[in-house]
C-alpha positions in Angstrom: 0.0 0.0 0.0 1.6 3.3 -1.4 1.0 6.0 0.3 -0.2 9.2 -2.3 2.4 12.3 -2.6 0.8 15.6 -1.3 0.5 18.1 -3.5 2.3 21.6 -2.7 1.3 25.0 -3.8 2.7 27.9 -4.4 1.7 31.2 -2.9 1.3 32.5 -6.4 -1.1 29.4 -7.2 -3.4 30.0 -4.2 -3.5 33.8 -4.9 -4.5 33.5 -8.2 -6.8 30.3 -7.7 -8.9 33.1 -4.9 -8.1 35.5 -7.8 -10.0 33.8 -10.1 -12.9 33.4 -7.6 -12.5 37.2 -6.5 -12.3 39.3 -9.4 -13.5 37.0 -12.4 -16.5 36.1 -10.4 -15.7 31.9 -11.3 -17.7 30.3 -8.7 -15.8 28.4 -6.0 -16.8 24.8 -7.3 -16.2 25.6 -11.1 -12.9 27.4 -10.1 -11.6 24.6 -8.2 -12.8 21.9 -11.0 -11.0 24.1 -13.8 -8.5 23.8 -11.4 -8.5 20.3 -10.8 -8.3 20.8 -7.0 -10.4 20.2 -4.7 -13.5 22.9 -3.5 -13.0 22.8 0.5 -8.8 23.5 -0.4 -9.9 26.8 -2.5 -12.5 28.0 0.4 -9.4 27.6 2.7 -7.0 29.6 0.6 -9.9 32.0 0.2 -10.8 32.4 4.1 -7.1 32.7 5.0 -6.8 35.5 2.3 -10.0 37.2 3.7 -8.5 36.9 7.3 -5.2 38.2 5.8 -6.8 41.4 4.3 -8.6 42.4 7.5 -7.4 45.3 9.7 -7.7 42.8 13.2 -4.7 40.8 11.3 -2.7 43.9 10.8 -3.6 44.9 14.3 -2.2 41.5 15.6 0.6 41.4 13.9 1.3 44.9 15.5 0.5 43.4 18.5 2.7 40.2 18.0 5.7 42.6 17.5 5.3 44.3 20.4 5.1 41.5 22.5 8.5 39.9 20.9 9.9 43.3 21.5 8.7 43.8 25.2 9.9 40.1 25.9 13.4 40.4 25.0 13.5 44.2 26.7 12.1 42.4 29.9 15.0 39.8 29.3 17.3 42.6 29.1 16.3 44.3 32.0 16.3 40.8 34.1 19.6 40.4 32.9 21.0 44.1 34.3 19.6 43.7 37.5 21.3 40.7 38.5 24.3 42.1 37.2 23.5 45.0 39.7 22.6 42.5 42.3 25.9 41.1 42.2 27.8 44.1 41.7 26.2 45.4 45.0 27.5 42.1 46.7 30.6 42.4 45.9 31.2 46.2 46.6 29.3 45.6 50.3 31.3 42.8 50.8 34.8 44.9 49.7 34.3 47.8 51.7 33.6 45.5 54.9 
């Protein structure tokens, strides 16, 4: 029993496949059949490109940013005060 080879797209494939559903006004099953995939892949490329055009994905992705930015300040910041801690240590323990 073999198993069957799945099939990769390109981005360019999938952009013009929603393409052809978008702005030719092809209906999601002919599109698909002309495009000998299957319909449910096409609605999936097509809701990932509606969720990709919205302004709450821009908005996360700002959000997203931030975050990775905030973490590795926080890491920073961790990072300094130990340094601190130690330095304090050592100078308290010198002048003793």
């Amino acid at each position: 029993m073999s198993k069957k080879a799945r099939r990769r797209y390109t981005a360019e494939f999938k952009a013009e496949a929603v393409a052809l559903v978008e702005r030719q006004e092809y209906g999601v099953a002919e599109a698909a059949r002309s495009l000998g995939i299957n319909r449910s892949l096409l609605d999936r490329w097509m809701r990932k490109e509606r969720e990709r055009q919205s302004p709450q994905h821009d908005q996360q992705e700002g959000q997203a940013e931030e975050l990775e930015r905030l973490r590795e300040e926080n890491r920073k910041l961790r990072m300094e005060k130990e340094i601190l801690k130690k330095a304090a240590a050592f100078f308290a323990k010198e002048s003793n």
